[in-house]
N, C-alpha and C positions, 0 to 999 in steps of 0.2 A: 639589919637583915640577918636573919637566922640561917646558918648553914646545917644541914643534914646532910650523915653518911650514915653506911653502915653501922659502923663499929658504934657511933654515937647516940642514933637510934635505938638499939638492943629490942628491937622487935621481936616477938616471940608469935604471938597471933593476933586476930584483927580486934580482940577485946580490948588489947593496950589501946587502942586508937578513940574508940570510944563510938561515939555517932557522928565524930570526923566522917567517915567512910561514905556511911550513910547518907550524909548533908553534901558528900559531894554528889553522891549517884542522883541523888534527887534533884540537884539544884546544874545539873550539866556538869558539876566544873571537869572538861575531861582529863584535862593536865592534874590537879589535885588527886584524884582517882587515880591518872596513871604513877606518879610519884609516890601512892601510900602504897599502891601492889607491888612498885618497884622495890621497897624498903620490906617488905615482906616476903618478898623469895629471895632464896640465898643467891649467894653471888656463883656464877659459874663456875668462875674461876677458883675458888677454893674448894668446890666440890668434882671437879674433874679431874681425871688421873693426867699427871705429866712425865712417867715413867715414859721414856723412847722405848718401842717395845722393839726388838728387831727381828725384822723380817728378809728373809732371804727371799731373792729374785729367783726364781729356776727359767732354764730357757727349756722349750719343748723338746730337744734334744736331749738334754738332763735328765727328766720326767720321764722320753722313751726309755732310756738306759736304767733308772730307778726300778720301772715299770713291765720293762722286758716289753715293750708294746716294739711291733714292725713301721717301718716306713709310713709313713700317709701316701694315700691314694692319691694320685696326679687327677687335677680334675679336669684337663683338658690334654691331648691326645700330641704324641708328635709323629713324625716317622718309621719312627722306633715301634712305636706302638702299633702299628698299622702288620709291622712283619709277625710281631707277637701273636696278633688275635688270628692273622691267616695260621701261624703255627697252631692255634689251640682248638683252630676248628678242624684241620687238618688232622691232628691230636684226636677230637671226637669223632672225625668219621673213620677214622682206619684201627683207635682202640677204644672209645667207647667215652662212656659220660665217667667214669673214674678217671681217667687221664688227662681230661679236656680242666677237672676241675683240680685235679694236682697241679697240672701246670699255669692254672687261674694261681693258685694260692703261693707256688714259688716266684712267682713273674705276674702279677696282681695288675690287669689292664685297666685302664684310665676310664673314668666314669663318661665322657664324652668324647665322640667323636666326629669332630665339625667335617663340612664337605670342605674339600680343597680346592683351591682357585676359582673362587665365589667372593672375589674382594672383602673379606670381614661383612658378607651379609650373610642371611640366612639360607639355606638352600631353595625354601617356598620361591622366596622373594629372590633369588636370582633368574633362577630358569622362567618366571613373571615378565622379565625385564626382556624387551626385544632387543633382536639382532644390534640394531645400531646403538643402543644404550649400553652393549657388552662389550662392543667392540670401545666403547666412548671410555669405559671402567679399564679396560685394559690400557689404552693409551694412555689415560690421565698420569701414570704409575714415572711412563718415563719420559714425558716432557715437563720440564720445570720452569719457571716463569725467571728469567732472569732482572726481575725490579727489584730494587736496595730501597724500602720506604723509607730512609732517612735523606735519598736523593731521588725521590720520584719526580717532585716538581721539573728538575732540570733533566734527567732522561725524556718524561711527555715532551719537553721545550726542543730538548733536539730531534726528536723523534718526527714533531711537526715541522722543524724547520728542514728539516733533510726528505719529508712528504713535498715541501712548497718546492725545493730543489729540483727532484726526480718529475714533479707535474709541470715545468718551465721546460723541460728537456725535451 
């Protein structure tokens, strides 16, 4: 058994091979084929750079400071922001659209402003929902179910047995 490497082969192009190449493509062999194109492209590994190049991490903070860039916009709205935009409208009707946008640009308000006490739905889909399904949303919040799944089995066990208790009485 003949072993083949690299180094030992000294392939240069497919003319050293001869009508090897050729006698495989024609005759299937795929292995034969794939082992001479193997020995015919250079090795990765000694054509790729292994220099650690180093790169430094920056955090978006960094970058602001670098960059002289402002704050990020808050994309969702809190309390806070609610008093803002009453002041900035307040701002545009008593001094006008110069003032209304000065104080957009010192105090820059939150791109959204969800409705409030709509359980995390949407406003459409709240006010959709009837009386008894809001009233149902609000309750859910502060009753909590007092079952331990790792001891359900025996809470239903006495649960039923103190049911059979209470219906003998």
């Amino acid at each position: 058994m003949q072993l083949h490497t690299l180094d030992k082969a000294a392939l240069i192009s497919d003319i050293q091979l001869g009508d090897k190449l050729n006698h495989a493509v024609s005759q299937g062999r795929r292995s034969d084929f794939a082992l001479m194109l193997a020995l015919l492209s250079g090795d990765s590994t000694e054509t790729e750079p292994v220099e650690v190049v180093c790169t430094e991490e920056k955090t978006d903070d960094e970058l602001r400071r670098l960059f002289q860039l402002s704050e990020p916009e808050r994309l969702s709205a809190d309390s806070l922001d609610y008093e803002r935009a009453e002041q900035q409208s307040h701002a545009f009707h008593y001094a006008g659209l110069t003032s209304a946008k000065l104080s957009g640009y010192v105090s820059p308000p939150a791109l959204h402003f969800p409705a409030e006490g709509t359980h995390n739905l949407g406003e459409d889909v709240y006010h959709n929902l009837s009386g008894h399904q809001r009233r149902r949303l609000s309750g859910e919040k502060s009753k909590e179910t007092g079952l331990d799944p790792a001891n359900l089995y025996r809470q239903l066990n006495e649960a039923r047995r103190f049911k059979e208790i209470n219906s003998y009485a």
